[in-house]
C-alpha positions in Angstrom: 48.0 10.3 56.3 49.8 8.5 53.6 47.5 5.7 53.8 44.5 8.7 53.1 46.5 10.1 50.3 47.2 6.6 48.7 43.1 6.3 49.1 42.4 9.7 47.8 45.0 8.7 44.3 42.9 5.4 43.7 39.5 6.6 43.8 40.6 9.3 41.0 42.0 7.1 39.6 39.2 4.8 39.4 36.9 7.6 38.9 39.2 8.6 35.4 39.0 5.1 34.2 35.0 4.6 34.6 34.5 8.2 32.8 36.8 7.2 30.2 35.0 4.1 29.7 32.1 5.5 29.5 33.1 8.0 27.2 34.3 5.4 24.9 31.5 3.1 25.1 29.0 6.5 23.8 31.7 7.1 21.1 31.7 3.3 19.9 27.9 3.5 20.0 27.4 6.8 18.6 29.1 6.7 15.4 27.1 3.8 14.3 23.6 5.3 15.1 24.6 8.4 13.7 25.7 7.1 10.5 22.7 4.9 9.7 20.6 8.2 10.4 21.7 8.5 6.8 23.6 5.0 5.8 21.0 2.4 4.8 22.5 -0.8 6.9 24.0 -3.4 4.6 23.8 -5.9 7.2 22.5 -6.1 11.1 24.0 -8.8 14.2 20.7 -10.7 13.4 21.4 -11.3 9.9 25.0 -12.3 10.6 23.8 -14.4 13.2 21.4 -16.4 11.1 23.9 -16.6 8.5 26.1 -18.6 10.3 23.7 -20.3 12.3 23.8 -21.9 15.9 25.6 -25.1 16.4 23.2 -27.9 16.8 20.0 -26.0 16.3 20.0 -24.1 13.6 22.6 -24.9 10.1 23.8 -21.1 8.4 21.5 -20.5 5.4 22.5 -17.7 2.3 20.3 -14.0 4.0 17.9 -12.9 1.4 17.9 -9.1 2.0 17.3 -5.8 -0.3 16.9 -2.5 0.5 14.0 -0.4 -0.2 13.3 3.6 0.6 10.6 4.8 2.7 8.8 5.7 -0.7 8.5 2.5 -2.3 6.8 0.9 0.5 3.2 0.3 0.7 1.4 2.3 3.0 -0.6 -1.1 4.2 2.8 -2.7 5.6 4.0 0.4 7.4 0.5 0.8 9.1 0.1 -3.7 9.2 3.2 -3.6 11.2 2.1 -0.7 13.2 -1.1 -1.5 14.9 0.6 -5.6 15.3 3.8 -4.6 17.1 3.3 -0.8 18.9 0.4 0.7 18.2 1.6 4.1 20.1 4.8 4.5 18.4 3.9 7.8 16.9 3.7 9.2 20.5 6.1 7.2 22.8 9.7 7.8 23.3 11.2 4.8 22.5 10.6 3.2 26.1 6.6 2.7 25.9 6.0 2.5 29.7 2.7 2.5 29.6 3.3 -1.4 27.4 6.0 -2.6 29.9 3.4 -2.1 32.7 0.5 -3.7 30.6 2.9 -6.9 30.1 4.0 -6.9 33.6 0.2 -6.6 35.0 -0.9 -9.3 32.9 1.6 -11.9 33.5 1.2 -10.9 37.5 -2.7 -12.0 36.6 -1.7 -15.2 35.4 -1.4 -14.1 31.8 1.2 -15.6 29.0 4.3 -13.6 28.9 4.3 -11.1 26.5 7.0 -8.1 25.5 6.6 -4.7 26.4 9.0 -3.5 23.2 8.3 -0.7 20.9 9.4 -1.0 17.1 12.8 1.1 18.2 13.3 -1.1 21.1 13.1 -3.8 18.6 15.6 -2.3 15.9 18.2 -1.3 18.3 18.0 -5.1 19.2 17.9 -6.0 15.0 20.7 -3.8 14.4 23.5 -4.0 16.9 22.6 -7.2 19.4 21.1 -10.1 19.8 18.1 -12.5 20.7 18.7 -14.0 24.2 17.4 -12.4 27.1 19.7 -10.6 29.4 19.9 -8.0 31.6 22.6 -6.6 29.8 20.6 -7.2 26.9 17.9 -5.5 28.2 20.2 -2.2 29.4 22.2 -2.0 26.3 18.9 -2.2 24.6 17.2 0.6 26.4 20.7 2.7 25.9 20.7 2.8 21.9 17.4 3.1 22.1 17.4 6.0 23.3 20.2 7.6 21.0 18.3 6.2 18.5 15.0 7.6 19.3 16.9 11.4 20.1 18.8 11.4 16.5 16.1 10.1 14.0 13.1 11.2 12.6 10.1 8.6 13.4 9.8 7.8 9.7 13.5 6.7 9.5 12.9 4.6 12.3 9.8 3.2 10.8 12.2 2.8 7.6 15.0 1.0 8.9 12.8 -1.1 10.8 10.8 -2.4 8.1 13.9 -3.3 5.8 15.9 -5.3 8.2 13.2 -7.0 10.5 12.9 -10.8 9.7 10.0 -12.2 8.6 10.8 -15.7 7.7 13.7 -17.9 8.6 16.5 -16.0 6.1 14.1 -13.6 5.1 15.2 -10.0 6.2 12.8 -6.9 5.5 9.7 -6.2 3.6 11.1 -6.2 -0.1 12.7 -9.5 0.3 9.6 -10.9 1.8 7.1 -9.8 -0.1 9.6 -10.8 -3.4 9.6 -14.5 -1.6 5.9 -15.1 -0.6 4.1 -13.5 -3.1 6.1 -12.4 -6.1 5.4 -8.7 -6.0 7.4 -5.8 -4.6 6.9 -3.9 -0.9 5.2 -1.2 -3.2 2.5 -3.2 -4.3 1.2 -6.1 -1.4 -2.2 -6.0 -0.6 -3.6 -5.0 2.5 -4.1 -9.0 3.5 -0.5 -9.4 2.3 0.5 -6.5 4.4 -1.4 -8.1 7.4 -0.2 -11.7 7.1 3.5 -10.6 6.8 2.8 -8.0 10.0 1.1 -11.5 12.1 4.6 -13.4 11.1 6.7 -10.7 13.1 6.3 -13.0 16.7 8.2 -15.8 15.6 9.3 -15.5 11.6 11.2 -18.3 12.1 8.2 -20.6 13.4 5.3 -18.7 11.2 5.1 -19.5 7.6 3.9 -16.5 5.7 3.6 -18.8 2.6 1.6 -21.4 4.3 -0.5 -19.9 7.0 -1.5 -21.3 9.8 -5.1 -20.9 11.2 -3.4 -19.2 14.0 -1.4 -16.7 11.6 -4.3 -15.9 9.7 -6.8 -15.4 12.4 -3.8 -12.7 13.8 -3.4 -11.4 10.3 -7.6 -10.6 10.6 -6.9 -8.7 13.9 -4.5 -7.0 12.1 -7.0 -5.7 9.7 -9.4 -5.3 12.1 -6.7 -2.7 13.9 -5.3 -1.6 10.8 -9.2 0.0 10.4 -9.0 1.3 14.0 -6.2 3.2 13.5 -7.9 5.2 11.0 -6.1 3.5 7.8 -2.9 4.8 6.3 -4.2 8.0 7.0 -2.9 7.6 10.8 0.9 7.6 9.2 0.5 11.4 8.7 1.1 11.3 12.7 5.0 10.5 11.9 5.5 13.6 9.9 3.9 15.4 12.9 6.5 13.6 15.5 8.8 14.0 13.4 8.9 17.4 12.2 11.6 17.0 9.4 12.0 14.3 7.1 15.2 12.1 6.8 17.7 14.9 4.8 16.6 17.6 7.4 14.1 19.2 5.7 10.4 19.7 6.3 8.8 16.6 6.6 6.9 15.0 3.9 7.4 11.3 3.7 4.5 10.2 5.4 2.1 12.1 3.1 3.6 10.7 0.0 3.9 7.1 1.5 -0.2 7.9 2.0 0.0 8.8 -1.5 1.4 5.5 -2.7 -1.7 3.3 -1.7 -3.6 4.9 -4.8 -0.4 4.3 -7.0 0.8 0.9 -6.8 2.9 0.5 -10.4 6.0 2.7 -8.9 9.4 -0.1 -9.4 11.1 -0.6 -6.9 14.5 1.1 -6.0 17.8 -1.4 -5.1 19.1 0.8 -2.5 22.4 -0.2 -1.1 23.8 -3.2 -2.5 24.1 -5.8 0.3 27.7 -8.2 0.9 27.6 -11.1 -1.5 26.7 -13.9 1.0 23.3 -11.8 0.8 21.0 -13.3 -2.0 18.1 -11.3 -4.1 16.9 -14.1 -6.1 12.9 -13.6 -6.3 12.3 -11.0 -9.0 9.1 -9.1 -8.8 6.4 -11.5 -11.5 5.6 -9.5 -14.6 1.5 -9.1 -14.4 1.6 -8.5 -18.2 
C-alpha cells in the first residue's frame, strides 16, 4: 500500500511539473507573438545570428535593416513574393498540407528536395529560431506557427514577413534591399525588381540580386509569369477577405490601398521603428530629379 501511495504522489507530481512547464513554455511564447501583433520587430534570431556570424564559415557583418508599413510597399513585391514562396497563403492555415504532401510525393519520385513551408511557417522560423533542421525545429516551428496564424491578420503576417526576410547576405527586408540593389524605396521597385528580389528568397545568401545569375533571372521570369496567373495585385484583395480586420482591429482595408499604391509610386517612405545601432541604413533612396 505504501509503495501504491508513494506511486500515486509521483505521478502528480510529475503530472504538476509537465503542466506547469507547459504553461510556461505558452506564456514565454505568447507574449512575444502577441506583442509584435502590434510591435514592429527591431531585430529577429536570424539577424542576430548573421550578425555575429558562424565560426569558420561565415565572419559577423553590420545588418542592414529598416522598417517599412504595409502601405509603403509595392503591391508587385507583396504579390512577387507570393506566387515564389506559397502561392495559397490567402487560404491555408499556416500548416499548407496540401504543399508538405506535394514535397514529400516528389522527393519519393526521385525529385530534388524541396520545402513544404508557408510564408508563416517561414516567419516564425525568421523571428524566434533558427536555420538548421531539426525536429525540434520543425515542432517549435509548427507551434508559433500556429499562435501566429490564430492572433494576426493575414496582412500583418504578409507585413512582418516582408520586412525581416533576408534577401542578400546582411540584407534583411524589402526596404533595405531594394535601398541596396537598386537605389529606390519598397514603394517604388518595378515589377522585374519585385520579381528578381522574390527569386533571391531560396538562398539570399548564395543569389546575388545585384548581379543575376541566369538561373535567378530565368526564376525571376517564372515569377512574372505567376505573378500574371494570380490575377496581378488584384489577388491581394483575398487578404482583406481572410482577414476580416486590418492590423488596429478595424475593418480591413490594407490590401485595397496596398492595390492602390501600384498607380502611385512617389509616396516616401516611412522609418518605422528605429532598429539597435549595430543595424546600418546606409543606401538612401537616389533622387530621380
Amino acid at each position: 500500500m505504501a509503495r501504491r501511495r508513494r506511486k500515486r504522489r509521483f505521478t502528480r507530481r510529475a503530472g504538476r511539473f509537465v503542466l506547469k512547464t507547459l504553461l510556461l513554455l505558452l506564456l514565454v511564447t505568447l507574449i512575444p507573438v502577441l506583442s509584435l501583433r502590434w510591435l514592429n520587430p527591431p531585430v529577429t534570431s536570424y539577424m542576430l545570428l548573421r550578425h555575429f556570424g558562424t565560426p569558420f564559415e561565415r565572419p559577423p557583418c553590420a545588418i542592414e535593416y529598416r522598417w517599412t508599413d504595409w502601405r509603403n510597399i509595392s503591391p508587385d513585391l507583396a504579390l512577387a513574393v507570393i506566387a515564389a514562396e506559397d502561392q495559397r497563403f490567402p487560404r491555408h492555415h499556416g500548416l499548407d498540407f496540401e504543399a508538405i504532401s506535394d514535397a514529400i510525393q516528389e522527393r519519393m519520385d526521385g525529385g530534388r528536395i524541396r520545402g513544404g513551408s508557408t510564408i508563416s511557417q517561414q516567419l516564425a522560423k525568421n523571428l524566434f529560431l533558427w536555420p538548421e533542421r531539426s525536429w525540434l525545429r520543425k515542432a517549435l516551428e509548427a507551434y508559433l506557427t500556429v499562435l501566429i496564424e490564430l492572433s494576426w491578420p493575414k496582412q500583418r503576417i504578409l507585413e512582418v514577413y516582408l520586412n525581416v526576410v533576408q534577401f542578400g547576405d546582411c540584407t534583411f527586408g524589402v526596404e533595405a534591399a531594394s535601398r541596396k540593389f537598386f537605389h529606390e524605396s519598397a514603394a517604388g521597385v518595378t515589377r522585374q525588381q519585385a520579381a528578381l528580389l522574390a527569386a533571391a528568397l531560396p538562398n539570399p545568401s548564395r543569389f546575388q540580386v545585384d548581379e543575376p545569375s541566369a538561373y535567378l533571372r530565368e526564376r525571376a521570369a517564372w515569377i512574372l509569369r505567376q505573378m500574371d496567373s494570380l490575377g496581378g495585385p488584384a489577388y491581394l484583395r483575398q487578404l482583406d477577405a481572410s482577414s476580416g480586420r486590418d492590423n488596429n482591429g478595424l475593418p480591413a482595408s490594407g490590401a485595397t490601398a496596398l492595390v492602390r499604391l501600384a498607380a502611385d509610386r512617389s509616396r516616401t517612405t516611412g522609418t518605422g521603428n528605429e532598429p539597435p545601432g549595430w543595424i546600418h541604413d546606409n543606401h538612401p533612396v537616389q533622387s530621380s530629379g
